[in-house]
C-alpha positions as a Markdown table, in Angstrom:
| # | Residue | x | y | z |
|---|---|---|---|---|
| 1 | Unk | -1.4 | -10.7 | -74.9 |
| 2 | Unk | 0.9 | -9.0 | -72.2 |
| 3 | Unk | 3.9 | -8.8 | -73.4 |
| 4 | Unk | 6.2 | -10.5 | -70.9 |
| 5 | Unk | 9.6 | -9.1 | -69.2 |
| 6 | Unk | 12.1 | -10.6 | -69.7 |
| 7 | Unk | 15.1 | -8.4 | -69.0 |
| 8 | Unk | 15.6 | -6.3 | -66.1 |
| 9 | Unk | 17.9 | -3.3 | -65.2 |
| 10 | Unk | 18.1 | -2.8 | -61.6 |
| 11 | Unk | 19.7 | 0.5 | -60.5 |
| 12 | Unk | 21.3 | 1.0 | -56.8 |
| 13 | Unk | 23.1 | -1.3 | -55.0 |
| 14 | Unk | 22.5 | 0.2 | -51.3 |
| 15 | Unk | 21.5 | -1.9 | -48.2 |
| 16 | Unk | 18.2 | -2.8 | -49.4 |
| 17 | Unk | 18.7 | -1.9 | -53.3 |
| 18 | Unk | 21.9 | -4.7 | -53.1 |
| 19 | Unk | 19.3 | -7.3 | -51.6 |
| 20 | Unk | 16.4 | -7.0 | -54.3 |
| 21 | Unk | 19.1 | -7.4 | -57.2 |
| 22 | Unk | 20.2 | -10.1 | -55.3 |
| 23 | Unk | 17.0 | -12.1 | -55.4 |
| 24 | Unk | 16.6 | -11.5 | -59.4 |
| 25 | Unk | 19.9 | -12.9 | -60.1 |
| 26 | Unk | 19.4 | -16.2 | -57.8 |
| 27 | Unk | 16.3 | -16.6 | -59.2 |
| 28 | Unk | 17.7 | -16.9 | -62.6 |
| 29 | Unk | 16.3 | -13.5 | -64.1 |
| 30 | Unk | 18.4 | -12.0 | -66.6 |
| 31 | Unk | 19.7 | -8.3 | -64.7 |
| 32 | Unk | 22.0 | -5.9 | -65.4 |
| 33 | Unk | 23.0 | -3.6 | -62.5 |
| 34 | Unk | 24.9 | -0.4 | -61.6 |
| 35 | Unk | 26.2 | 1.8 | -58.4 |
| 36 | Unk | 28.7 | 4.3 | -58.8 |
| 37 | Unk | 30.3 | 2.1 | -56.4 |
| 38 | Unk | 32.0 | -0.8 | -58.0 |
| 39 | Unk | 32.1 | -3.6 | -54.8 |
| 40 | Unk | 28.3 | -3.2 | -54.8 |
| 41 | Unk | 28.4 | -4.5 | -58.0 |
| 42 | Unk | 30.6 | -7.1 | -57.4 |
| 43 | Unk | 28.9 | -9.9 | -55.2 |
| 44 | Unk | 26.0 | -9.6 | -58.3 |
| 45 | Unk | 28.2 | -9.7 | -61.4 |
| 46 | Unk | 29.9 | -12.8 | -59.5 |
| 47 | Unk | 26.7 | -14.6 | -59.3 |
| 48 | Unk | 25.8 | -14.1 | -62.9 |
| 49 | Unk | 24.7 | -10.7 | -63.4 |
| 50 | Unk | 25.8 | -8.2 | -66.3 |
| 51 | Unk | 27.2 | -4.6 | -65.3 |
| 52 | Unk | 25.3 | -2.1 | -66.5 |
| 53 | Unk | 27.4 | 0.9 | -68.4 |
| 54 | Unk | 24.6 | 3.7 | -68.0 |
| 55 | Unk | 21.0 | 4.3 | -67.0 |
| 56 | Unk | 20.3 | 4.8 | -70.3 |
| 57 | Unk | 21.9 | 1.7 | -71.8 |
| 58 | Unk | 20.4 | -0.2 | -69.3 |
| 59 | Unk | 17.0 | 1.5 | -70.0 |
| 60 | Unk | 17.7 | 0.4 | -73.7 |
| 61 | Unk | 18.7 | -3.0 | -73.2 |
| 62 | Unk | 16.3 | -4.0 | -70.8 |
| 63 | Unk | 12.3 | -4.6 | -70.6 |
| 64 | Unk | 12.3 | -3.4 | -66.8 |
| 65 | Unk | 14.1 | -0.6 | -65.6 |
| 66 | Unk | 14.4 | -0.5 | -61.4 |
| 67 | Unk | 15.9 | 2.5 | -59.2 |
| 68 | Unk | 16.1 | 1.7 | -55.7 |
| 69 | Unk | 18.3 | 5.4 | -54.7 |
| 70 | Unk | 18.8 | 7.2 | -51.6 |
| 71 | Unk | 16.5 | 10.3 | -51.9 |
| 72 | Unk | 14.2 | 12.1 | -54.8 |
| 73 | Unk | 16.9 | 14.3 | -55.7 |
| 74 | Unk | 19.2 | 11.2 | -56.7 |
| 75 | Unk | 16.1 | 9.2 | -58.4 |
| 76 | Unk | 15.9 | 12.6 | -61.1 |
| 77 | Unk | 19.3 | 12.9 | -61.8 |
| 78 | Unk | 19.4 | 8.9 | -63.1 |
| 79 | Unk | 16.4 | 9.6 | -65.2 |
| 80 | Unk | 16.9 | 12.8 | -66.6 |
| 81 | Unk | 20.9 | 13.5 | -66.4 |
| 82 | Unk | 22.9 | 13.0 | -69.1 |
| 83 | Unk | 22.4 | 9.2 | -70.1 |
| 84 | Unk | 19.6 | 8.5 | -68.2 |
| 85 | Unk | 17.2 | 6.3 | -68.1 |
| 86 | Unk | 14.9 | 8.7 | -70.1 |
| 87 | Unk | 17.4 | 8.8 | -72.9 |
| 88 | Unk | 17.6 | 5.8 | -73.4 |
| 89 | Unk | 13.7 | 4.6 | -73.1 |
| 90 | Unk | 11.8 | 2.8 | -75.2 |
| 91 | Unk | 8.1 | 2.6 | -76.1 |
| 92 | Unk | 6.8 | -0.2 | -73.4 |
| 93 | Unk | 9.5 | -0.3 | -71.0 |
| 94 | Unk | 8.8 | 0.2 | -67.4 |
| 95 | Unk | 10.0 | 2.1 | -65.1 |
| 96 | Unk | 9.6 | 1.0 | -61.4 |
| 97 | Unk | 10.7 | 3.4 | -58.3 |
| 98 | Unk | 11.4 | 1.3 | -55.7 |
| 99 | Unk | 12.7 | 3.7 | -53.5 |
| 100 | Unk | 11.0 | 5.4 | -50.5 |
| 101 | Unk | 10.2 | 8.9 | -52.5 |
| 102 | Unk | 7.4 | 11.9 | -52.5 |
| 103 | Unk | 4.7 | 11.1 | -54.5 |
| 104 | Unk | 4.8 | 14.3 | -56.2 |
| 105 | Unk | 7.9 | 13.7 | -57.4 |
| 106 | Unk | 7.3 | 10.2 | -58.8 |
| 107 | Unk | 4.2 | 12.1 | -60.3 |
| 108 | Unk | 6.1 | 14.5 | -62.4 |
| 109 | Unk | 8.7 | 11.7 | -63.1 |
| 110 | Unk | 6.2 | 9.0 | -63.7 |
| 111 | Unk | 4.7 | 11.8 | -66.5 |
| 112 | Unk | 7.9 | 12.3 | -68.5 |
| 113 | Unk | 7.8 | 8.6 | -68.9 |
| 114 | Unk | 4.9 | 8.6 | -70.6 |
| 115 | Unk | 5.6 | 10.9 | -72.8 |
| 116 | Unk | 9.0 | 9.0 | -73.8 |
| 117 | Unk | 6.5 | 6.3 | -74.3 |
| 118 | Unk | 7.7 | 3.9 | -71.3 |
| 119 | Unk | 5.1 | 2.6 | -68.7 |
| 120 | Unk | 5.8 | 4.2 | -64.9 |
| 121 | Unk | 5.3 | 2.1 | -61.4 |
| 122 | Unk | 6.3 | 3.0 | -57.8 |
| 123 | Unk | 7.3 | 0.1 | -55.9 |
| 124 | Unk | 8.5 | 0.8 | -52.6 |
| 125 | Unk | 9.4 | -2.1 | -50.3 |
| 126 | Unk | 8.0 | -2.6 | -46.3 |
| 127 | Unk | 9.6 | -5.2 | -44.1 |
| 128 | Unk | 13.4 | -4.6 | -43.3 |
| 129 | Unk | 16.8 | -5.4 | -45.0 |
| 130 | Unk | 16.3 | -9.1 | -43.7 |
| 131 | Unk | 13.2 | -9.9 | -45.4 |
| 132 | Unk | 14.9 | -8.2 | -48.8 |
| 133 | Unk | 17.7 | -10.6 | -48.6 |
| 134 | Unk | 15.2 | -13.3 | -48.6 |
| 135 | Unk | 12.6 | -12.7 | -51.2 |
| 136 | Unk | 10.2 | -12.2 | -48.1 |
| 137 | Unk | 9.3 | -8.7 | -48.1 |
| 138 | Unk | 6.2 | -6.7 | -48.5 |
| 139 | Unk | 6.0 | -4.3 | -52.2 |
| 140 | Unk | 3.2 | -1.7 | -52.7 |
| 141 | Unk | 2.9 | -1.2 | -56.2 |
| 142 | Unk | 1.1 | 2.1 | -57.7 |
| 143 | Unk | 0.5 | 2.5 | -61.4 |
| 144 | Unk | -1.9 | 1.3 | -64.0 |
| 145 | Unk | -3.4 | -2.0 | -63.0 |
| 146 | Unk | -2.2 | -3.5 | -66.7 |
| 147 | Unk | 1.5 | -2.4 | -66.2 |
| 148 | Unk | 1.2 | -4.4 | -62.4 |
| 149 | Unk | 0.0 | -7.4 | -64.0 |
| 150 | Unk | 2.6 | -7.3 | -66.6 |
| 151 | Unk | 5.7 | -6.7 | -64.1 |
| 152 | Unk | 3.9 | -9.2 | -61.1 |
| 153 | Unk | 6.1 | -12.0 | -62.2 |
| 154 | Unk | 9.4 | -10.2 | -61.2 |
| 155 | Unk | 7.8 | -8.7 | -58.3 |
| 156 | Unk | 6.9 | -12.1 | -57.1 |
| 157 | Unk | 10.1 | -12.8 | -57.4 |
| 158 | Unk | 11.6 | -9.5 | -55.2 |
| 159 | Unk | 9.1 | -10.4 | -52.3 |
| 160 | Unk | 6.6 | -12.0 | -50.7 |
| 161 | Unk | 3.4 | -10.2 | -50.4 |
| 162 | Unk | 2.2 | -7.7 | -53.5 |
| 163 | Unk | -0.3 | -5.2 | -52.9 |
| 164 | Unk | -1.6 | -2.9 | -55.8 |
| 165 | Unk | -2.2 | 0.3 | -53.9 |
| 166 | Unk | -4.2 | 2.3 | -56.9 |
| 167 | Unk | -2.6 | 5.0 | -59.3 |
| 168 | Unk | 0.5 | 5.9 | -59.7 |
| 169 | Unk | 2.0 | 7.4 | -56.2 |
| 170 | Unk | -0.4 | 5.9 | -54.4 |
| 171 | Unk | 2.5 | 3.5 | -53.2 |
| 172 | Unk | 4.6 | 6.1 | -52.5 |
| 173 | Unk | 2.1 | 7.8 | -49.6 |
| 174 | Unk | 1.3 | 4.3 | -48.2 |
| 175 | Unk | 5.3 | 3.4 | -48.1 |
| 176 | Unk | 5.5 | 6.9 | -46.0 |
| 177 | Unk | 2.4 | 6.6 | -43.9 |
| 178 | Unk | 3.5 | 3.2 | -42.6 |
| 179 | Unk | 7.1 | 3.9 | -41.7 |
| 180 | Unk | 5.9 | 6.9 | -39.7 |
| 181 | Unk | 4.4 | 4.5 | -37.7 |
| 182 | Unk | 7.6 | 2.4 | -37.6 |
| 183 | Unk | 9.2 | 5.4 | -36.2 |
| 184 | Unk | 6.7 | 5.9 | -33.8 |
| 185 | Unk | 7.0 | 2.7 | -33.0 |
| 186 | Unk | 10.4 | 2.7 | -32.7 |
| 187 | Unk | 10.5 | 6.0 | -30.4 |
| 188 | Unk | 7.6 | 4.4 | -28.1 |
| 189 | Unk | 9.6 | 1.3 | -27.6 |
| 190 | Unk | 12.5 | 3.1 | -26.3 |
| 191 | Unk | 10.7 | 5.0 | -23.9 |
| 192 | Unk | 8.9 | 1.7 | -22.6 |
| 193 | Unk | 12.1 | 0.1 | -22.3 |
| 194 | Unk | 14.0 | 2.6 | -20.9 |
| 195 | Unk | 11.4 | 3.3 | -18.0 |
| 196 | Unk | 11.2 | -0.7 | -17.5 |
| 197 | Unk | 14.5 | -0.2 | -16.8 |
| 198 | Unk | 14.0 | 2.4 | -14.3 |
| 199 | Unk | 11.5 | 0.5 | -13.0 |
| 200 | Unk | 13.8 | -2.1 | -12.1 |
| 201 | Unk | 12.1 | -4.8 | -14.5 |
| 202 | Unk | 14.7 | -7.7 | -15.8 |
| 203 | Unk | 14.6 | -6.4 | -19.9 |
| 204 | Unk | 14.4 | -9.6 | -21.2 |
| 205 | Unk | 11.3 | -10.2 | -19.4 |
| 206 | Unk | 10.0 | -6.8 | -20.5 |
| 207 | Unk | 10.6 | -7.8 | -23.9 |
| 208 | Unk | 8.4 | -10.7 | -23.8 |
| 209 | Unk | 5.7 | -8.8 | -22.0 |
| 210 | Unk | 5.6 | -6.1 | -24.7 |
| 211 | Unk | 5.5 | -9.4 | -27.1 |
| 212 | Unk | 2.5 | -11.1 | -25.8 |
| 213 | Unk | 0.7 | -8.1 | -25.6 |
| 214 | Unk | -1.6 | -5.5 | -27.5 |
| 215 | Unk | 1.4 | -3.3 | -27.2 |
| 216 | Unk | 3.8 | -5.9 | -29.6 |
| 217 | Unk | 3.8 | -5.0 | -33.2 |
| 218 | Unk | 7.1 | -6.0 | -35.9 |
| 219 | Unk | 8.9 | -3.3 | -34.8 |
| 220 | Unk | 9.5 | -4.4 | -31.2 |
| 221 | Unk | 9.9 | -8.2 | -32.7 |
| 222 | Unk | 12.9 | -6.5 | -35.1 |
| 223 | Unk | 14.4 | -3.6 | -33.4 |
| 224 | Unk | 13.8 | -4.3 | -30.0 |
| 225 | Unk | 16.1 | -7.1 | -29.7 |
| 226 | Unk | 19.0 | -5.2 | -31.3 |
| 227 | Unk | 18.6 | -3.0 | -29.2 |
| 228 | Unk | 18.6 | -5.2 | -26.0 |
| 229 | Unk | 21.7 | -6.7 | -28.1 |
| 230 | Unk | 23.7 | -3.1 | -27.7 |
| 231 | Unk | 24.5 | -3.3 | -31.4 |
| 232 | Unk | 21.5 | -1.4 | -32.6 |
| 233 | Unk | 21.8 | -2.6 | -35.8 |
| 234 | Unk | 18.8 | -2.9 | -37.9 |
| 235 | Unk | 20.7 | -1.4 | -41.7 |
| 236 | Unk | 18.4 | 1.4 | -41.0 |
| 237 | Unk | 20.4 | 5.5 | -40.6 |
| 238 | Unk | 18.9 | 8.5 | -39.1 |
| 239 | Unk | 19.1 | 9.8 | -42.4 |
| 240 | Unk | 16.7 | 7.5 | -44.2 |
| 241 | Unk | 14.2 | 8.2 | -40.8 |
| 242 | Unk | 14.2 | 11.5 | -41.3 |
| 243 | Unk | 13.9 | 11.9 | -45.2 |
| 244 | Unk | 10.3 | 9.4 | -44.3 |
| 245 | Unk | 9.0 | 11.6 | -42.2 |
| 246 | Unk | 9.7 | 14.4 | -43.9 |
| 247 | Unk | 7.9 | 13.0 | -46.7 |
| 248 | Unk | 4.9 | 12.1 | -44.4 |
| 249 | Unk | 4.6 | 15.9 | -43.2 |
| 250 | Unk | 4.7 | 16.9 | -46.8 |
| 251 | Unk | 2.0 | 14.7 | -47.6 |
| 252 | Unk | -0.1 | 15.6 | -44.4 |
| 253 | Unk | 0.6 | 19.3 | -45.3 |
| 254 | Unk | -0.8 | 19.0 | -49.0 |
| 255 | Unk | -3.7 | 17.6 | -47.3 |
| 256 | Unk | -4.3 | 20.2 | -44.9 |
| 257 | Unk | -4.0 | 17.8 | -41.8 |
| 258 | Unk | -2.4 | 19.2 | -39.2 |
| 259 | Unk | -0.5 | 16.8 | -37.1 |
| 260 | Unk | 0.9 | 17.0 | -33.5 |
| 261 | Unk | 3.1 | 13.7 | -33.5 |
| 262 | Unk | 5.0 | 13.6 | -36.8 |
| 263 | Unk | 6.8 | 17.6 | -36.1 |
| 264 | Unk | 7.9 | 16.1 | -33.2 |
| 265 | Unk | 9.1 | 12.8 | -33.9 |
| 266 | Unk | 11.3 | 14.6 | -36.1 |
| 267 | Unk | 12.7 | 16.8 | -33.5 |
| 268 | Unk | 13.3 | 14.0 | -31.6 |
| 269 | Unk | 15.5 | 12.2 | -34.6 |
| 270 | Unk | 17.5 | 15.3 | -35.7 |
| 271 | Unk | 18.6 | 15.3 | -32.0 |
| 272 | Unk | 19.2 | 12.3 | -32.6 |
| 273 | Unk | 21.2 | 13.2 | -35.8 |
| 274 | Unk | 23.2 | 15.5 | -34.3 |
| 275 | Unk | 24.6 | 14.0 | -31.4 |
| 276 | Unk | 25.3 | 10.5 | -32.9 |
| 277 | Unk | 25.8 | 11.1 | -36.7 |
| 278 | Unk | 23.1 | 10.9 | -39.2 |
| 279 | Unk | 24.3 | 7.2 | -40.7 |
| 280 | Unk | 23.9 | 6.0 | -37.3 |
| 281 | Unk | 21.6 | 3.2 | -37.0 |
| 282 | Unk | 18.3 | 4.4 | -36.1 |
| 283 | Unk | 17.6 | 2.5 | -33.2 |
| 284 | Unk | 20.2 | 4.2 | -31.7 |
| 285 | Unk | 18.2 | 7.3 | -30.9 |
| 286 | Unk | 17.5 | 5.3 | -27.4 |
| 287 | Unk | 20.9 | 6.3 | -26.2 |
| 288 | Unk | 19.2 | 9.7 | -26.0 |
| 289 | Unk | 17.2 | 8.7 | -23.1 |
| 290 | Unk | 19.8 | 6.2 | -21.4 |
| 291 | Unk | 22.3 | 9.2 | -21.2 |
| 292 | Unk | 19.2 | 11.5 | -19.7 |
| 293 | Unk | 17.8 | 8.9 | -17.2 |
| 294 | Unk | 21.4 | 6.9 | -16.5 |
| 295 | Unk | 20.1 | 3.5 | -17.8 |
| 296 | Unk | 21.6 | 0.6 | -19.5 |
| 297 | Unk | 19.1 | -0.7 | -21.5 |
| 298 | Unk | 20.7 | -4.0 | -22.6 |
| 299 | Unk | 19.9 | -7.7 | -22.0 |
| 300 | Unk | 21.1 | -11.1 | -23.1 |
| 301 | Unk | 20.1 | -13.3 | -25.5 |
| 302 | Unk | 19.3 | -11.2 | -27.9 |
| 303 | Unk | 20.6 | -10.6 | -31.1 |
| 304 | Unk | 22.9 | -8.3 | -33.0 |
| 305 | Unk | 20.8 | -8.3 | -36.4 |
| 306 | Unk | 17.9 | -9.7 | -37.8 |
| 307 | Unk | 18.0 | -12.7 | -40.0 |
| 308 | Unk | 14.7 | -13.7 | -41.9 |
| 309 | Unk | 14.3 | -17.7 | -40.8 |
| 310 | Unk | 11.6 | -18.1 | -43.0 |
| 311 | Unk | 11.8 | -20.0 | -46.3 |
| 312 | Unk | 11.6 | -18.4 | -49.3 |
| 313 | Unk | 8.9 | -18.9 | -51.5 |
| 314 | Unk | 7.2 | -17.2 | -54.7 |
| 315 | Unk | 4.8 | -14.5 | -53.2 |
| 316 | Unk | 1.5 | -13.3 | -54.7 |
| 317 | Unk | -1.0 | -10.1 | -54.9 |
| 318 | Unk | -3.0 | -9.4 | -52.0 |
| 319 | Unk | -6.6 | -9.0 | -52.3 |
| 320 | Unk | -7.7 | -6.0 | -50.8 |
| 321 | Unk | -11.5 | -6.1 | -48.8 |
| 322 | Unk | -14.1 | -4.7 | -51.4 |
């Protein structure tokens, strides 16, 4: 019999981290949470969550342990710093990485946990802040396939669609593989907008073009529009771009591919970085080509963030093609 989870820790209370918790507690799961910043807590301990003291009281307390941090560096430091999660383990409880991370780290990581006798998972998330909010976004989840079916429940819970990508880390690459093609995305779009704009092409018509075509794809339907809006808001900083495709050349360098796009994508976004600050949104790295070629590229009608419209609804695994 799996044994069932019934308690969960949830650990990180950032843009996205904030969301997921979010989800748990409306949907009546019992979850504790910390952030070294109180208001995150807040919102969640005034919809019925319980405040977590430390990682490793929360890793004590609960049957599901979830870090959702800001880089590798940060995700060690909660397990293995002084009252971590790893002092505080017990023999079955899971920990699950939802963060965007190197897979060699969450290798190494994933390893002490075994030996403190918990059960390790990455779970990185794929879809944007909107679709967290709502229970609607995508979650790879790497580790063994019994841990997965015992923690599917919750993760059914945190989004929509649920793939099991393999071993442990396997999660991890795929997370970083496919927002290296957001950011190329992202970087093509604002070259094809821009020259539409040169071109003398009304935007918002350009925008439906690129829509009906082979050239759409989710990031032009997401960031696109915000940044036609002018906010360029999509809760997503330089930062954050450029620890994933730093993590994406890491991975292509440990497999001896060598890659022409990806070193200088990341040129383009610590330009990008310096001129404009690196919590600035990353769409805003267009405003590197409107101050080059003297373009406004701006439309109405459009908005200043994405909302997910879609209901929310329990998700499920995905079957892969065998």
């Amino acid at each position: 019999m799996v044994d069932l989870i019934d308690t969960v820790g949830f650990i990180g209370l950032g843009n996205v981290g904030a969301k997921l918790a979010g989800s748990l507690v409306r949907n009546g799961i019992d979850t504790t949470v910390l952030d070294l910043e109180p208001a995150a807590m807040r919102p969640l301990l005034e919809a019925g969550a319980r405040a977590g003291a430390t990682a490793g009281e929360i890793a004590k307390d609960c049957d599901l342990v979830i870090t959702c941090l800001p880089s590798p560096a940060i995700c060690a430091e909660v397990l293995e710093g002084e009252n971590g999660i790893l002092a505080g383990i017990t023999p079955g409880t899971v920990w699950a990485e939802m963060s965007t991370t190197d897979e060699a780290e969450v290798l190494r990581l994933g390893q002490r946990m075994l030996e403190a006798g918990g059960q390790p998972m990455d779970c990185p998330v794929s879809g944007g802040c909107h679709r967290a909010a709502t229970g609607n976004i995508a979650i790879f989840a790497g580790g063994e396939r019994a841990t997965f079916e015992r923690v599917l429940p919750v993760l059914t819970v945190l989004g929509r669609r649920i793939l099991h990508t393999g071993p442990l880390g396997s999660a991890s690459v795929l997370k970083v593989v496919t927002n290296y093609l957001a950011t190329a995305n992202l970087l093509t779009l604002c070259e094809a907008l821009t020259v539409s704009s040169a071109a003398g092409m009304d935007l918002a018509t350009a925008y439906e073009a690129i829509r009906l075509s082979s050239g759409n794809s989710f990031v032009h339907e997401t960031e696109s529009q915000v940044i036609l809006n002018g906010s360029r808001n999509i809760d997503f900083t330089m930062d954050l771009v450029l620890k994933d495709i730093g993590l994406f050349q890491a991975v292509a360098d440990r497999g001896g591919v060598p890659l022409d796009i990806n070193p200088l994508m990341i040129e383009i976004m610590q330009d990008g970085a310096r001129r404009y600050g690196e919590r600035a949104n990353s769409p805003s790295i267009i405003r590197r080509l409107e101050e080059a070629s003297g373009q406004s590229v701006l439309a109405s009608g459009f908005p200043a963030e994405m909302t997910d419209n879609e209901p929310e609804a329990s998700g499920g695994e995905v079957p892969v093609r065998r």
